[in-house]
C-alpha positions as a Markdown table, in Angstrom:
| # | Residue | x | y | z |
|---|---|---|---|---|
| 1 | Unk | 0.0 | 0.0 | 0.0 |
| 2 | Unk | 2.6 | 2.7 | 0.8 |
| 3 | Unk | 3.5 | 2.6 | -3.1 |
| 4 | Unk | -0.1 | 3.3 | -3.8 |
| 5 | Unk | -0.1 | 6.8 | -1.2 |
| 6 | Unk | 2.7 | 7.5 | -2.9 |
| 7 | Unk | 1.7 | 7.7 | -6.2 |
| 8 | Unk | -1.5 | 9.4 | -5.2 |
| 9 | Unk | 1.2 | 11.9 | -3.8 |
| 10 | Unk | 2.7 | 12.0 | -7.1 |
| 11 | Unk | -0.4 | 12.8 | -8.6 |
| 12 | Unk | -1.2 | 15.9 | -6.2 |
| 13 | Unk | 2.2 | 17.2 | -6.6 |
| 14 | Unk | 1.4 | 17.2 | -10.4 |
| 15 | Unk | -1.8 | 18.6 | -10.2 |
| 16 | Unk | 0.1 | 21.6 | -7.7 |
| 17 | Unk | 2.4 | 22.1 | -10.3 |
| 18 | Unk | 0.9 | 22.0 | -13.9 |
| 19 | Unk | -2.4 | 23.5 | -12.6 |
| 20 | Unk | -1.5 | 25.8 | -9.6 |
| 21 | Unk | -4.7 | 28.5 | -9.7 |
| 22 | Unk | -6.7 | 25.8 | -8.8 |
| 23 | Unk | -4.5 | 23.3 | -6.8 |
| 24 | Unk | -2.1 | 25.2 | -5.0 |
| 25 | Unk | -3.7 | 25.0 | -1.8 |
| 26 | Unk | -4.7 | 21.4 | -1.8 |
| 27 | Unk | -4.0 | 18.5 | 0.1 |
| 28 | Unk | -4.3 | 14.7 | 0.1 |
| 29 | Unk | -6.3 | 13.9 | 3.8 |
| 30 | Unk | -6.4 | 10.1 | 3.5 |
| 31 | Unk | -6.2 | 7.3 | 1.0 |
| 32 | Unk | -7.8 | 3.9 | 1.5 |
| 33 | Unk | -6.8 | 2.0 | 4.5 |
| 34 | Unk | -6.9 | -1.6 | 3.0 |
| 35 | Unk | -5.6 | -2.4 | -0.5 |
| 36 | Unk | -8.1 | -3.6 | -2.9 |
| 37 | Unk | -11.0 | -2.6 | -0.6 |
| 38 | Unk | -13.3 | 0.7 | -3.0 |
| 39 | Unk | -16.3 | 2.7 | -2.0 |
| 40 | Unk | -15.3 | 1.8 | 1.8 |
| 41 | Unk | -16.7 | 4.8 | 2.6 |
| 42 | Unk | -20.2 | 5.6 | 1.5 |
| 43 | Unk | -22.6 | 8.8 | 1.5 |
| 44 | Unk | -26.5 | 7.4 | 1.1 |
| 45 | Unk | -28.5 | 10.3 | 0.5 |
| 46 | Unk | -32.7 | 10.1 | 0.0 |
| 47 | Unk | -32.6 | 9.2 | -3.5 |
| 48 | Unk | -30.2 | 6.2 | -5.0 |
| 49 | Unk | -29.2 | 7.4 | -8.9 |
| 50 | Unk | -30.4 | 4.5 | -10.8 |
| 51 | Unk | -28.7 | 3.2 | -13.8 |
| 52 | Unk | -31.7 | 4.0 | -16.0 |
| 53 | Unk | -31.5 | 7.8 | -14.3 |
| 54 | Unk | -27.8 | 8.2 | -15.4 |
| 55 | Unk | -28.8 | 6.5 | -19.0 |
| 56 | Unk | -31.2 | 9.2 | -19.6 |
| 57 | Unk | -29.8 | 11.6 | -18.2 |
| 58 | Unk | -32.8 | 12.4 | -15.6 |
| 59 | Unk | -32.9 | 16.0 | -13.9 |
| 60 | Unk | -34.4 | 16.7 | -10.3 |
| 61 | Unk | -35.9 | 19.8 | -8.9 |
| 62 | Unk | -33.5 | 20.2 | -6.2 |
| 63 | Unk | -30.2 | 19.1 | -8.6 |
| 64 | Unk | -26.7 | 21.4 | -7.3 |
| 65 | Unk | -24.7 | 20.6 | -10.4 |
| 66 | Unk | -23.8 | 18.3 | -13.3 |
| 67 | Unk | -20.7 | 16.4 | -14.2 |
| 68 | Unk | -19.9 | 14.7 | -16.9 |
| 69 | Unk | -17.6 | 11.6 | -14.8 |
| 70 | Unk | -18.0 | 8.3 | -16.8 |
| 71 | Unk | -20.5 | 5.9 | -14.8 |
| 72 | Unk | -18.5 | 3.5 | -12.5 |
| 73 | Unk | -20.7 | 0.4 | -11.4 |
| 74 | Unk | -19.2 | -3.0 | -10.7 |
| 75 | Unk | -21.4 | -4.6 | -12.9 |
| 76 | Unk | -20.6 | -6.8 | -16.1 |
| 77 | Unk | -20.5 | -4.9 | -19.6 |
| 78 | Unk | -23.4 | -7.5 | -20.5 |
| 79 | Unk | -25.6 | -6.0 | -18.0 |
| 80 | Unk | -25.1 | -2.5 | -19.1 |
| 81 | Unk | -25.5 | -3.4 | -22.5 |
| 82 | Unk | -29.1 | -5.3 | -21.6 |
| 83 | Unk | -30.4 | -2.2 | -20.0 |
| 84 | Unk | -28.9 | -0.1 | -22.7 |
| 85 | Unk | -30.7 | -1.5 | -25.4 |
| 86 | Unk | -33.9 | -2.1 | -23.4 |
């Protein structure tokens, strides 16, 4: 694990350096504490984002923003592709 905080370090440093207006003042607060262990740390608000939601891009009344992040599921390909085409 200590290669893996050290290459998110690497990254910050980057990120400080090629883009300082907006990184300058950062700081890395914690990486994952077990190796191979994601989404350890969970925020469950009222409404779960469906897959559906995300495929048609579905708007709510009380949205803050929009980002345009690629959709990161643990599901297979196949599955996406089934609900895709549905």
């Amino acid at each position: 694990m200590p290669v893996g905080r050290e290459i998110a370090n690497q990254y910050l440093q980057a990120l400080k350096e090629f883009r300082p207006e907006i990184f300058a003042g950062s700081f890395l607060v914690n990486t994952g504490q077990l190796m191979g262990i994601r989404e350890s740390r969970i925020i469950e608000g009222d409404y779960k984002l469906s897959l559906d939601d995300w495929l048609n891009r579905a708007s709510f009344p009380d949205e803050i923003g929009r980002n345009n992040y690629y959709i990161d599921i643990h599901s297979p390909i196949e599955e996406l592709a089934r609900k895709r085409d549905r």
